[in-house]
C-alpha positions in Angstrom: 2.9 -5.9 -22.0 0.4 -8.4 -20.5 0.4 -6.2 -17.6 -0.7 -3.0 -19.3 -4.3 -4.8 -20.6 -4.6 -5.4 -16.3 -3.8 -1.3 -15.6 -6.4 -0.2 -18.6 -9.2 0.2 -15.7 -6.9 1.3 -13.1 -7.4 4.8 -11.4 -3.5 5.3 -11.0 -0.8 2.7 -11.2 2.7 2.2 -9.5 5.8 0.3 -10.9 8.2 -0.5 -9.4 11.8 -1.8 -10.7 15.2 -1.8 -11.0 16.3 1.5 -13.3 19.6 2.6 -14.5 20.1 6.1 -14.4 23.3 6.5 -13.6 23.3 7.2 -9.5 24.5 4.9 -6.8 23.1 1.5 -6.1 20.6 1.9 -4.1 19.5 5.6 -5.2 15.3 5.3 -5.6 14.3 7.4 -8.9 10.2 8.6 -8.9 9.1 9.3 -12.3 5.6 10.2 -13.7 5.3 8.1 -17.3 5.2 11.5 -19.0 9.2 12.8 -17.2 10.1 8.8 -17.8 8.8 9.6 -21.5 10.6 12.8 -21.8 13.9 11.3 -20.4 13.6 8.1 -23.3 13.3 10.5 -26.1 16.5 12.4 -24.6 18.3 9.4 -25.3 18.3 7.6 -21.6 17.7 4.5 -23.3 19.8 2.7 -20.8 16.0 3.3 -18.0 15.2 0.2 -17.6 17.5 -3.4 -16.4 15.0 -5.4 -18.7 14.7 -5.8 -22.3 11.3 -4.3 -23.3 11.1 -0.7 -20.7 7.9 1.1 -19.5 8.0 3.1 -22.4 8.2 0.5 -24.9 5.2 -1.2 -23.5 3.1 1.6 -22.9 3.7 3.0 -26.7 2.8 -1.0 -27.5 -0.2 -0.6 -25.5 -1.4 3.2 -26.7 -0.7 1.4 -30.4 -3.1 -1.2 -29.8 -5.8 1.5 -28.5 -5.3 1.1 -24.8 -6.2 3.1 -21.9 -3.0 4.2 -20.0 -3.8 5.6 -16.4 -2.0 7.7 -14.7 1.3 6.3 -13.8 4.1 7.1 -11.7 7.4 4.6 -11.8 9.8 4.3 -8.5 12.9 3.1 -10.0 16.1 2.0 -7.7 19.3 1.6 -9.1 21.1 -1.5 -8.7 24.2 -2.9 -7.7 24.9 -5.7 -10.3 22.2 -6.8 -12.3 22.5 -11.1 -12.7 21.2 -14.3 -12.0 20.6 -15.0 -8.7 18.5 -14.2 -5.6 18.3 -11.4 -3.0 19.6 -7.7 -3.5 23.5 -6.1 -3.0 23.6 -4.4 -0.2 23.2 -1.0 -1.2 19.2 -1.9 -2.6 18.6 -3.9 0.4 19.4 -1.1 2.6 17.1 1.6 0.1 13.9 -1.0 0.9 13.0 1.0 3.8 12.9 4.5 1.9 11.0 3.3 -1.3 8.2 1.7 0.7 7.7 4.7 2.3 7.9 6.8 -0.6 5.1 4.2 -2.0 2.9 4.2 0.7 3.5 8.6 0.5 2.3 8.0 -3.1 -1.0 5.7 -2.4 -1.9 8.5 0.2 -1.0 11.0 -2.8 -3.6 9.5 -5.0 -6.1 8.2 -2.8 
């Protein structure tokens, strides 16, 4: 939620996190806010590997009178989601592929 009072002047923002969705580990997800929206109020309430989601803290923010820019989230879907460091093998190996389809999406909105 902190973040979203940092995005309220941006031009565009991108996330970038861990989603469930129900592929294999390692599958990268895009989603403009308004499909990741759509999908939350179909009942995917199983989105996000955290306890408060994008959409939570963007309704939070549009509550309080924010600004909400235009926002696109690359989700990938893990392995195993616990303590620890690095990734499982199968998001290590999807790195490659979402920074390019991040760096496609800067160009997008540049």
């Amino acid at each position: 939620m902190a973040a979203m009072m940092e995005f309220a002047d941006a031009g565009h923002v991108i996330l970038i996190d861990a989603m469930r969705a129900g592929g294999a580990p390692g599958t990268i997800y895009r989603l403009t806010l308004e499909e990741l929206e759509g999908r939350a109020k179909a009942g995917a309430s199983d989105l996000s590997a955290h306890g408060l989601g994008v959409v939570e803290a963007v309704g939070l923010a549009r509550a309080a009178g924010m600004r909400v820019p235009p926002t696109v989230v690359f989700g990938v879907e893990p392995g195993e989601v616990a303590f620890g460091e690095g990734l499982s093998p199968a998001v290590e190996a999807a790195m490659q592929r979402l920074v390019a389809a991040v760096r496609e999406e800067i160009a997008r909105a540049s």
